[in-house]
MARDREN-537313 format. One record per residue (C-alpha): chain; x, y, z. Coordinates in Angstrom, 3 decimals, always signed. Example, Ala and Ser with C-alpha at 12.3 -4.5 7.8 and 13.67 -1.06 7.14 Angstrom:
   cadena         xx         yy         zz
        A    +12.300     -4.500     +7.800
        A    +13.670     -1.060     +7.140
END
This chain:
   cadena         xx         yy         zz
        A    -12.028    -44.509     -0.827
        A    -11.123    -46.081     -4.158
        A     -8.310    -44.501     -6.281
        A    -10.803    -43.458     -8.875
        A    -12.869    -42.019     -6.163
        A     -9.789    -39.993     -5.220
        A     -9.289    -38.596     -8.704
        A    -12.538    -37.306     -8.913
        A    -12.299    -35.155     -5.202
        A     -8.840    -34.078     -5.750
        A     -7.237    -35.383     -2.988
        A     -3.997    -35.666     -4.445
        A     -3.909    -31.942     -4.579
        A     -3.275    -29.408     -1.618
        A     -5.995    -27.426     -0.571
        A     -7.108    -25.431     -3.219
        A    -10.506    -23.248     -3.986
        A    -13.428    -25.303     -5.482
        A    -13.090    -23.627     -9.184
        A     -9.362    -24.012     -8.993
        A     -9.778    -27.620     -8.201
        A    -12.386    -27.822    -10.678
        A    -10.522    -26.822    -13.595
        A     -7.603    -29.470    -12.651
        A     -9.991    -31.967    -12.774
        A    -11.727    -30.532    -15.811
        A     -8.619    -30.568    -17.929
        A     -7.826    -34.336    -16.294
        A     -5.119    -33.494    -14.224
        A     -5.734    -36.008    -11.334
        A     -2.559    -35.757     -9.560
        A     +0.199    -32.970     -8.373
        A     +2.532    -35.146    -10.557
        A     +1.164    -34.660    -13.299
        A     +1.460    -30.734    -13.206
        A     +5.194    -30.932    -14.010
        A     +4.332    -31.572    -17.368
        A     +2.470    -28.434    -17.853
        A     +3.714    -24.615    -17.279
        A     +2.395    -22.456    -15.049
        A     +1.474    -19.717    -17.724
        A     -0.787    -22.989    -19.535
        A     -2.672    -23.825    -16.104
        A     -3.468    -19.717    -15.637
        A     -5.005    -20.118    -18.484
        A     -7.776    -22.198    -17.517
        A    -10.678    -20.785    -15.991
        A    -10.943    -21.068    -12.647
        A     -7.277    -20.918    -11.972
        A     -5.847    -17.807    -10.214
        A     -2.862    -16.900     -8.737
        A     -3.443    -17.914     -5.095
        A     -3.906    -21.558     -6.188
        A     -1.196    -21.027     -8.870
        A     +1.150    -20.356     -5.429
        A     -0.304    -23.535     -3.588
        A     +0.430    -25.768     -6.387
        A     +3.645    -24.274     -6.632
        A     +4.763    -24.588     -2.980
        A     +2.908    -28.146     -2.731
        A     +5.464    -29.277     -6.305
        A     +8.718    -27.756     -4.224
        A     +7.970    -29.592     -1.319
        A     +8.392    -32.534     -3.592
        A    +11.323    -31.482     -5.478
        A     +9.414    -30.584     -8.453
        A     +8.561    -27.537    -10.304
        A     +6.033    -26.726    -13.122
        A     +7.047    -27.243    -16.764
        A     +9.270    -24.635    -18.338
        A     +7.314    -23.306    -21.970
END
């Protein structure tokens, strides 16, 4: 699979729902990286995005060492 094939499935997110992952994509986040950049309050916002895959993303960024944004 290509790397823009990737981006477009998600896989460099954990397992999340289908509208969850759908509004990452939607707002052209394409990589768990890129969530640090971004608070968690700004991602509930978009639709689709609810607190169990708020607490995946979250776990999957600690694993890394990282953590959401802080605004």
């Amino acid at each position: 699979m290509t790397e823009s094939n990737a981006a477009q499935t998600g896989e460099g997110f954990p397992k999340t729902g289908a509208p969850a992952l759908r509004a990452l994509l939607g707002a052209g986040y394409t990589e768990l990286s890129q969530l640090t950049s971004v608070s968690e309050k700004e991602l509930a916002k978009l639709h689709g995005m609810g607190p169990k895959a708020l607490r995946i993303l979250r776990e999957a960024l600690a694993e890394r060492g990282l953590t959401f944004a802080e605004k």
